[in-house]
VEXTORBA-739672 format. One record per residue (C-alpha): residue number from 1; residue in one letter; x, y, z. Coordinates in steps of 0.001 Angstrom, whole numbers, m for minus. Layout:
NUM A X Y Z
...
//
This chain:
1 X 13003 m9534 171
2 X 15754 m8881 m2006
3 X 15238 m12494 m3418
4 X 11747 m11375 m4381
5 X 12312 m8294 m5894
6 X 15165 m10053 m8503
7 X 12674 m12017 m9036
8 X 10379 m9598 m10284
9 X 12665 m8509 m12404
10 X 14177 m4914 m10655
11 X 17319 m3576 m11783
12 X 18758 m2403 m8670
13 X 17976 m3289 m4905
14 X 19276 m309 m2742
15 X 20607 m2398 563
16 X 21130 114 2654
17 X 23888 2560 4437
18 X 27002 825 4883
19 X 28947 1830 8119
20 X 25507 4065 9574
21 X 24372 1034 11430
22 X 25075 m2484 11980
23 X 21818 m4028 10439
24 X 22871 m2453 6966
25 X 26540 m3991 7888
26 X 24950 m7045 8117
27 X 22808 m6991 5283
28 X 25303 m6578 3096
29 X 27607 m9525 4247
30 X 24092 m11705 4599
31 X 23320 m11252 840
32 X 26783 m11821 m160
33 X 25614 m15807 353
34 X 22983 m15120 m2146
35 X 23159 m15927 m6217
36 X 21092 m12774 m7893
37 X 19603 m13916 m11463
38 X 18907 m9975 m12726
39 X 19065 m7303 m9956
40 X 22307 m5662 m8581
41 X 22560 m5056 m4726
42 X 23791 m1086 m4111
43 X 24851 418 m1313
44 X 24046 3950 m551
45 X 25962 6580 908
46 X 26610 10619 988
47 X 29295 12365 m904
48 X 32768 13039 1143
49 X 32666 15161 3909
50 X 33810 18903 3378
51 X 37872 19345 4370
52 X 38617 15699 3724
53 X 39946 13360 797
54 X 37908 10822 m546
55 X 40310 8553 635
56 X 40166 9242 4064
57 X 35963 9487 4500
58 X 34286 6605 6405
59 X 31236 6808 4484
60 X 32740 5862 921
61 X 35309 3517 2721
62 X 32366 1582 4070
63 X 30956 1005 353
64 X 34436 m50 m826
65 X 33683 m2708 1906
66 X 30934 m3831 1119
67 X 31805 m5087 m2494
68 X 29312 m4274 m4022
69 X 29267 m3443 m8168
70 X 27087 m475 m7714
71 X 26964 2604 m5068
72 X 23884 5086 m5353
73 X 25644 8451 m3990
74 X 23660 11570 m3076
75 X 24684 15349 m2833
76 X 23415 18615 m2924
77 X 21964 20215 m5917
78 X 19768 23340 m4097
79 X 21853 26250 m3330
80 X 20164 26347 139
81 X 20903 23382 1040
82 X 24682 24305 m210
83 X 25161 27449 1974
84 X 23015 27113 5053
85 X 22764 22820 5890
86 X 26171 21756 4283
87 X 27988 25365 4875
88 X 30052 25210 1927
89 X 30679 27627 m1870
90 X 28907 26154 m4225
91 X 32317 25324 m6017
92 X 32745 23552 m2836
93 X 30222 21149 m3221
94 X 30791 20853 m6758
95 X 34272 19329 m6169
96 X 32564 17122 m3594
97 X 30138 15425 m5602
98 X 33033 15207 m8683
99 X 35748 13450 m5728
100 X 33168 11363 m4707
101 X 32081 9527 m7757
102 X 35880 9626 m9215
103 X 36831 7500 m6005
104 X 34354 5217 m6412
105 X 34456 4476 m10079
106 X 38515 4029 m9747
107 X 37606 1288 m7303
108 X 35457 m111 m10369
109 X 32384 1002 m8838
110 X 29171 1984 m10986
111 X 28108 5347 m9627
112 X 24277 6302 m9585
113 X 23921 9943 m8303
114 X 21057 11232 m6438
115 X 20287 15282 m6621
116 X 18772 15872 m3859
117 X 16016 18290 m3826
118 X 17519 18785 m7477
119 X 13674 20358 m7861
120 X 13556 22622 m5428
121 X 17169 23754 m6769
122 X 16357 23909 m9900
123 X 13321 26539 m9561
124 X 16078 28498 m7418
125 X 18847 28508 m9630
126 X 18613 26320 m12821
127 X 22409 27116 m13930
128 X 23721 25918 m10693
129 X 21017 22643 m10808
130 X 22630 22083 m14263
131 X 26033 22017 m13253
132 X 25513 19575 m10293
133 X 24094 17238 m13375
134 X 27134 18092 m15735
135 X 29876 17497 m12913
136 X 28394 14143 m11902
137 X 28500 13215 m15377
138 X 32155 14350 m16194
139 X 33129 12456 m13190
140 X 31569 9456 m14774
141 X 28550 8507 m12818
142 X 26290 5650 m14680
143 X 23273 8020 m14332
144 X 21906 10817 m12088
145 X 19359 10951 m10324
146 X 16727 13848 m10200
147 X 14845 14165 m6753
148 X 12075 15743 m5160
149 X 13039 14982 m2007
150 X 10038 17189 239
151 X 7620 15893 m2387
152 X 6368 19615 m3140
153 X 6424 19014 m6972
154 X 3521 19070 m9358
155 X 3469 16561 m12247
156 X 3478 19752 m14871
157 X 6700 20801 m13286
158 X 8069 18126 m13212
159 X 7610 17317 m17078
160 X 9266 20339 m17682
161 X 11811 20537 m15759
162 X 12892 17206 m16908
163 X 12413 17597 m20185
164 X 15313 20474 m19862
165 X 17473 18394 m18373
166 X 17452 15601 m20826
167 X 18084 17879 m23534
168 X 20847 19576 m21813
169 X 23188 16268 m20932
170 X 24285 13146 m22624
171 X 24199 10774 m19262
172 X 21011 8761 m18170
173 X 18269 10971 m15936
174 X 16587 8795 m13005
175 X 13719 10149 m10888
176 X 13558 9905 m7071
177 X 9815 11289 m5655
178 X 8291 12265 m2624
179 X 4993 11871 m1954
180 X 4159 15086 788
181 X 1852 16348 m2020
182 X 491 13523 m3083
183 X 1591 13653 m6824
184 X 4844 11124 m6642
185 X 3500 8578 m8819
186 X 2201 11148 m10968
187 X 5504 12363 m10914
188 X 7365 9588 m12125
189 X 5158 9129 m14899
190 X 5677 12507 m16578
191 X 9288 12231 m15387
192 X 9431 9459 m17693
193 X 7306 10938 m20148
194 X 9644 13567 m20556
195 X 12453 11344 m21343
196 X 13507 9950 m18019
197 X 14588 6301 m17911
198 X 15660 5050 m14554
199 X 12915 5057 m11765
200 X 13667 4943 m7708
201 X 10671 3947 m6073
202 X 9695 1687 m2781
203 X 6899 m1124 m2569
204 X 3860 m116 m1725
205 X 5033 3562 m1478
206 X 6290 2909 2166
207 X 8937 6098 3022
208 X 9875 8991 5220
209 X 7217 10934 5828
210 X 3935 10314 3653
211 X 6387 7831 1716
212 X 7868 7510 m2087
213 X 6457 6691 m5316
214 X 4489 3784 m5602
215 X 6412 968 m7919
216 X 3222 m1272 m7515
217 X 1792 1711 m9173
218 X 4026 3142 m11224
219 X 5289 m174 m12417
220 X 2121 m1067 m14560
221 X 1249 2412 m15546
222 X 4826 2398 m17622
223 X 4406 m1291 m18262
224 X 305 m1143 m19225
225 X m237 2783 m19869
226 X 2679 4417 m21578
227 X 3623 1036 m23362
228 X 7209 1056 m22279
229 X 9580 m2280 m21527
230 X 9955 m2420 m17962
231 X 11286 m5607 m15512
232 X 10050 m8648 m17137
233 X 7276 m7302 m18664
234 X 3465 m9342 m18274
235 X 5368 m12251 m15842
236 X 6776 m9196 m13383
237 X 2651 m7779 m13338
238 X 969 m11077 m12889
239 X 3317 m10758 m9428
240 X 2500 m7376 m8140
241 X m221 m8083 m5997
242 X 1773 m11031 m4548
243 X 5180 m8863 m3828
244 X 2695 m6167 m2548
245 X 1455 m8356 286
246 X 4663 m9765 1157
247 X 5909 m5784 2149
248 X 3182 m5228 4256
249 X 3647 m8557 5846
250 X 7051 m7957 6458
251 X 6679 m4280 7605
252 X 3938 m5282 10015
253 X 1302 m2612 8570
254 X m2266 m3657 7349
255 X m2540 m3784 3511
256 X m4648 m678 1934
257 X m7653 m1907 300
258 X m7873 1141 m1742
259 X m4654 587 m2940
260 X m4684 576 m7192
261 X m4165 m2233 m8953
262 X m3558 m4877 m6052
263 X m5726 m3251 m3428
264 X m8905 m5702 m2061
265 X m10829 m3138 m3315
266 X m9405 m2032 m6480
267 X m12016 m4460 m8915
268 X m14520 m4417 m6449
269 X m18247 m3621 m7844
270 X m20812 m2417 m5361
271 X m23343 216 m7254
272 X m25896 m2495 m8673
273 X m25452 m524 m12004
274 X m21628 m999 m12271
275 X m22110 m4740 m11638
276 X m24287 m5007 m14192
277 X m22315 m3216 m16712
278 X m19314 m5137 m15629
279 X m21229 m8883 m15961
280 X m21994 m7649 m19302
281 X m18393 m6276 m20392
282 X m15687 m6167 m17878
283 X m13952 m2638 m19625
284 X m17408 m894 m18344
285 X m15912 m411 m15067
286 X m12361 m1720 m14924
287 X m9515 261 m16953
288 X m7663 m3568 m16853
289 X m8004 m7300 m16676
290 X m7272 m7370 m12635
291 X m5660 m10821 m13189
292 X m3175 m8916 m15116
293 X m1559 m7320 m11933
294 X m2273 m10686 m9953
295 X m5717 m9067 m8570
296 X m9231 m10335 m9150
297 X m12703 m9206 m9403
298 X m15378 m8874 m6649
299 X m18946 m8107 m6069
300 X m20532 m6721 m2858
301 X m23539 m6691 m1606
302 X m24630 m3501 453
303 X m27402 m1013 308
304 X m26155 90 m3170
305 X m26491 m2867 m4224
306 X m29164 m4149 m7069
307 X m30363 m7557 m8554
308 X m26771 m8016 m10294
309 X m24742 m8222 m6793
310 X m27058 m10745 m5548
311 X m27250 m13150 m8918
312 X m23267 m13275 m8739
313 X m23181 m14880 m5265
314 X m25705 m17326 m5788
315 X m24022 m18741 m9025
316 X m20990 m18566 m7765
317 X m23130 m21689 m5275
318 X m24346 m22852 m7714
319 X m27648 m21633 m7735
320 X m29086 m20118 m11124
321 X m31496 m17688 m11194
322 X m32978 m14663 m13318
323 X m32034 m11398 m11791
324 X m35643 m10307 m13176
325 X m37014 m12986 m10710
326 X m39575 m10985 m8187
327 X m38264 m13549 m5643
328 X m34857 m12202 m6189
329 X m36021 m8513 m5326
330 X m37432 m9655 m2234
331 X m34713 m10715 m1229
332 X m32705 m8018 m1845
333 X m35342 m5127 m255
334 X m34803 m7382 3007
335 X m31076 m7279 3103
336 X m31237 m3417 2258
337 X m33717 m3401 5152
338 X m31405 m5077 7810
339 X m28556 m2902 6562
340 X m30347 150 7392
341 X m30342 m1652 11024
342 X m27009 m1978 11482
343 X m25820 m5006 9267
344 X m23619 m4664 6742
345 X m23221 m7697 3930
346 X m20554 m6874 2211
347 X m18406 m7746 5081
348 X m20410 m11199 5143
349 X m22083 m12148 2379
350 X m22872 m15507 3237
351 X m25461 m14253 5263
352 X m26645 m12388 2221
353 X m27006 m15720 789
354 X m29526 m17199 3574
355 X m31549 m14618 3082
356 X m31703 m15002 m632
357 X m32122 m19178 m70
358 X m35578 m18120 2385
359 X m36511 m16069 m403
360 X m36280 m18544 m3605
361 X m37713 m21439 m1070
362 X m34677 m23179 m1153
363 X m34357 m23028 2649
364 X m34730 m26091 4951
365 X m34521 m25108 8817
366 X m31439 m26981 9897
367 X m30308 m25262 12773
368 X m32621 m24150 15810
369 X m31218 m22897 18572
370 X m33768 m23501 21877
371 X m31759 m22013 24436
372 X m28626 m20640 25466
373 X m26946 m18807 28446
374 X m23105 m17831 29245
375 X m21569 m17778 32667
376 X m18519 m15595 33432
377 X m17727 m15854 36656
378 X m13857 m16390 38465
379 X m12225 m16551 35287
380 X m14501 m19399 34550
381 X m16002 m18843 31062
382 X m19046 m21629 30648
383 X m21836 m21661 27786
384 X m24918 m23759 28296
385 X m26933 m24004 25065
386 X m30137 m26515 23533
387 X m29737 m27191 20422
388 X m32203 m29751 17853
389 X m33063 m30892 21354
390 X m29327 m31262 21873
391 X m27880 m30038 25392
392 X m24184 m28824 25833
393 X m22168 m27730 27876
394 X m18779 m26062 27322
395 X m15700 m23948 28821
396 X m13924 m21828 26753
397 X m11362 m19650 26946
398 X m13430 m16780 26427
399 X m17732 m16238 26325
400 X m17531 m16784 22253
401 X m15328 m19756 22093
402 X m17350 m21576 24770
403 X m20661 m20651 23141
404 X m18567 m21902 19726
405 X m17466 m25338 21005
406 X m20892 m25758 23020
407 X m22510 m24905 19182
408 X m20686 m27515 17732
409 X m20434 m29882 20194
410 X m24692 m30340 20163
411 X m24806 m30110 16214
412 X m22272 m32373 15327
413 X m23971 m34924 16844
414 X m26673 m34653 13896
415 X m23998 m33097 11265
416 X m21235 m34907 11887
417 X m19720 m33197 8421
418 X m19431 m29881 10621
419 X m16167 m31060 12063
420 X m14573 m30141 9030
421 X m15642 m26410 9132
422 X m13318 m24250 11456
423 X m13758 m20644 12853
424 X m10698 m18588 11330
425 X m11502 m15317 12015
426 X m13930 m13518 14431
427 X m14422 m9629 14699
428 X m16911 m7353 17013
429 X m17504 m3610 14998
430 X m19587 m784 16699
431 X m21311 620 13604
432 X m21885 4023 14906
433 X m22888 5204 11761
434 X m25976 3518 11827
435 X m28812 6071 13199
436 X m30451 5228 16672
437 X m28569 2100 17247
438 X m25474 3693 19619
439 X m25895 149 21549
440 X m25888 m2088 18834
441 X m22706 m4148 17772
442 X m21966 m5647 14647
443 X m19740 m9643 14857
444 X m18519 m11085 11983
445 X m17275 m14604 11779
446 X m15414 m16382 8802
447 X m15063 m19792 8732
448 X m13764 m22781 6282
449 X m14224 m26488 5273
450 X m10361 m26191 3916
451 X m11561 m25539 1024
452 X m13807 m22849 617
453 X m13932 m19524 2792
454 X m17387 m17886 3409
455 X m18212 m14817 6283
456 X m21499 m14042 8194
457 X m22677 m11362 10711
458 X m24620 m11005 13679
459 X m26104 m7877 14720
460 X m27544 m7167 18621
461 X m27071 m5261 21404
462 X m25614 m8072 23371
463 X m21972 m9396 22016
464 X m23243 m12960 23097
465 X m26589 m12634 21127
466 X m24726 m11141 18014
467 X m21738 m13696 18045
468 X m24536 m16401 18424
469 X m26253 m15018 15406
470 X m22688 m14999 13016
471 X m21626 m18513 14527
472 X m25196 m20164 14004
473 X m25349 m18674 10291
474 X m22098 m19691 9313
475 X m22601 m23383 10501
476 X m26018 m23139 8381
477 X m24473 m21824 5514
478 X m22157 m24899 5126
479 X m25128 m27492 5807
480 X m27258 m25352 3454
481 X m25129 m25554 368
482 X m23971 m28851 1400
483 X m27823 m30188 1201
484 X m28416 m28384 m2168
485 X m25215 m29841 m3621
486 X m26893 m33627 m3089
487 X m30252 m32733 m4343
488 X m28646 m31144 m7307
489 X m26354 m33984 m8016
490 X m28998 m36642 m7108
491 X m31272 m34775 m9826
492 X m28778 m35037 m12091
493 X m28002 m38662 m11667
494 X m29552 m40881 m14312
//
């Protein structure tokens, strides 16, 4: 990950706690085998412990270890935190935080200070906030850090807080922000807009507690919005979405949809009117280009949905129509119709499509399913299913996947060009929000030809009968657009 992130241009890449557990030990010796192009690797650690030299504490000994150029250091800056967690004067700490840095930089280490809850602190006692600022400085740190380290701040604060600051001290101000309330990227924005210039953030906001500041967020507002020089600029955007991804991949955790800028959802048009506006001029409905961050734009179809929606997904197949065409409306009253049973197309809109296709007389029946039955007995999972006057039989490894290969088996013998389409994804929803339909259950199935992706949905009270439904329309969706695709090139040719 590190890698990635000097890639992306970063400035810093905080590695971890040297000496606090053995995967940070190892980290650091890891990326040692590593050429960096831009970023510096830091390692973080705490300021000496009270009653004993800098010299002699195993936490700044472990950074000397590490050789690294840079170590981020953090100490207290709220006078709580001073008398009743660390138990020390406040000239105490004081000394701590100016020992600390000293030993570092006289090991030729770059020194970038944390406050902690230098916030908090400051609203307390701004004198003794100040100082902790003004003795990291005379001790020579590279820049120090303010942080709102239980997230409790509100953007207005924080401008003005940090606009004191900046006017008080010579040395660099950073920002470091919680996000308990909800406001961190917020934060970091008017931190910067009042004069801050060195951020602390995580991707994708992931942190203690409700997490950190955003830098997928607060990386394009500074870059896009405030019109500041930031990483490497358009190229470091154009890789957001892509970075963002990787994180969650990494971490394990599901990707937020909702997420701005790189989110699934974050240039997605549903409202028929906002899809119409944005066919007509993008900056309608979209504060950006979404290829800017690496993102791109997407239509839905749903029960919002009007003429627009619908248009979109047939020329994006190819098929050009007049959103004024009654045909068109037909089409759409039926899919708002089956949504209000349970369906739901913007999950699958290539069964939005067949619909449409029956509507404009485009459809051929291609697929007829005579008869079918499942047997689940001793482990034994068998589907039995008629076909085009094709019988088959198949075991599976589960009910769907023998209904699946027993599908394909009987079609391909007519479509042979179905071979190439493969079932990547299959999902069974309970849409309880549907009214009077506590038994139904919603199956989506996406498939591909390896080159193309398209989803469908099947909606019943039996799993079998619904997964039947989204396997059946997906296989006719391919063989649809696959027919129309001759006929239009075959009209074409002279």
């Amino acid at each position: 990950m590190t890698l990635v992130l000097d890639e992306l241009g970063v400035d810093y890449v905080e590695g971890g706690w040297p000496g606090s557990n053995p995967k940070d030990e190892e980290y650091f010796k890891e990326i040692k085998k590593y050429s960096l192009s831009h970023a510096k690797v830091a390692a973080f650690s705490s300021t000496r412990r009270k009653d004993t030299k800098p010299s002699e504490d195993p936490s700044l000994n472990a950074v000397l270890r590490t050789d690294v150029d840079t170590a981020v250091l953090f100490g207290k800056s709220w006078v709580l935190h001073v008398n009743e967690v660390l138990k020390v004067s406040r000239e105490d700490n004081l000394e701590m935080i100016y020992d600390s840095i000293s030993y570092l930089k006289s090991h030729g280490l770059d020194v970038i200070f944390d406050a902690e809850h230098f916030y908090q602190g400051f609203k307390d006692d701004p004198d003794y906030a100040l100082s902790v600022v003004k003795t990291a400085e005379d001790a020579g740190a590279k820049v120090v850090v303010l942080a709102d380290t239980n997230g409790a701040m509100m953007p207005n604060e924080v401008y003005e807080i940090t606009k004191r600051v900046v006017g008080t001290v010579r040395i660099k101000i950073g920002l470091h922000m919680h996000n308990d309330s909800g406001c961190a990227v917020a934060n970091t924005v008017m931190g910067v807009l009042a004069g801050a210039r060195h951020v602390q953030g995580t991707i994708n906001g992931i942190g203690e507690r409700t997490g950190n500041a955003d830098l997928v967020q607060v990386i394009p507002n500074l870059i896009i919005k405030v019109g500041l020089r930031a990483l490497n600029g358009s190229s470091s955007l154009r890789k957001l979405r892509e970075v963002s991804r990787l994180v969650y991949e990494l971490a394990g955790l599901q990707p937020n949809p909702y997420q701005p800028y790189v989110g699934d959802y974050a240039f997605t048009h549903k409202a028929g009117v906002h899809v119409d506006a944005v066919l007509k001029n993008p900056r309608a409905y979209e504060h950006i280009d979404p290829e800017t961050v690496g993102n791109s734009r997407r239509f839905i179809l749903s029960e919002l949905s009007g003429s627009s929606n619908l248009v979109v997904y047939l020329e994006e197949n190819g098929i050009k129509v007049d959103k004024k065409d009654e045909r068109v409306k037909r089409a759409l009253m039926r899919i708002k119709e089956l949504e209000n049973k349970g369906y739901s197309f913007d999950l699958a809109p290539a069964s939005a499509v067949l619909i449409a296709l029956k509507e404009l007389n485009l459809y051929r029946e291609m697929i007829k399913v005579e008869y079918w039955r499942v047997i689940d007995e001793s482990g034994v999972n068998l589907a039995v299913v008629k076909v085009n006057g094709q019988l088959e039989v198949a075991e599976g490894v589960g009910p769907v996947h023998a209904v699946d290969l027993a599908l394909r088996r009987a079609l391909q013998k007519i479509y042979p060009e179905l071979s190439r389409v493969t079932l990547t994804d299959y999902r069974v929803v309970l849409p309880s929000e549907v009214k009077n339909t506590e038994s139904l259950v919603r199956v989506t199935a996406e498939f591909t030809d390896g080159v193309r992706r398209w989803r469908t949905i099947g909606v019943s009270t039996s799993v079998i009968k619904a997964s039947i439904e989204a396997l059946v329309n997906g296989l006719d969706y391919y063989l649809q657009l696959s027919r129309l695709r001759v006929i239009e090139g075959a009209q074409r040719s002279p």
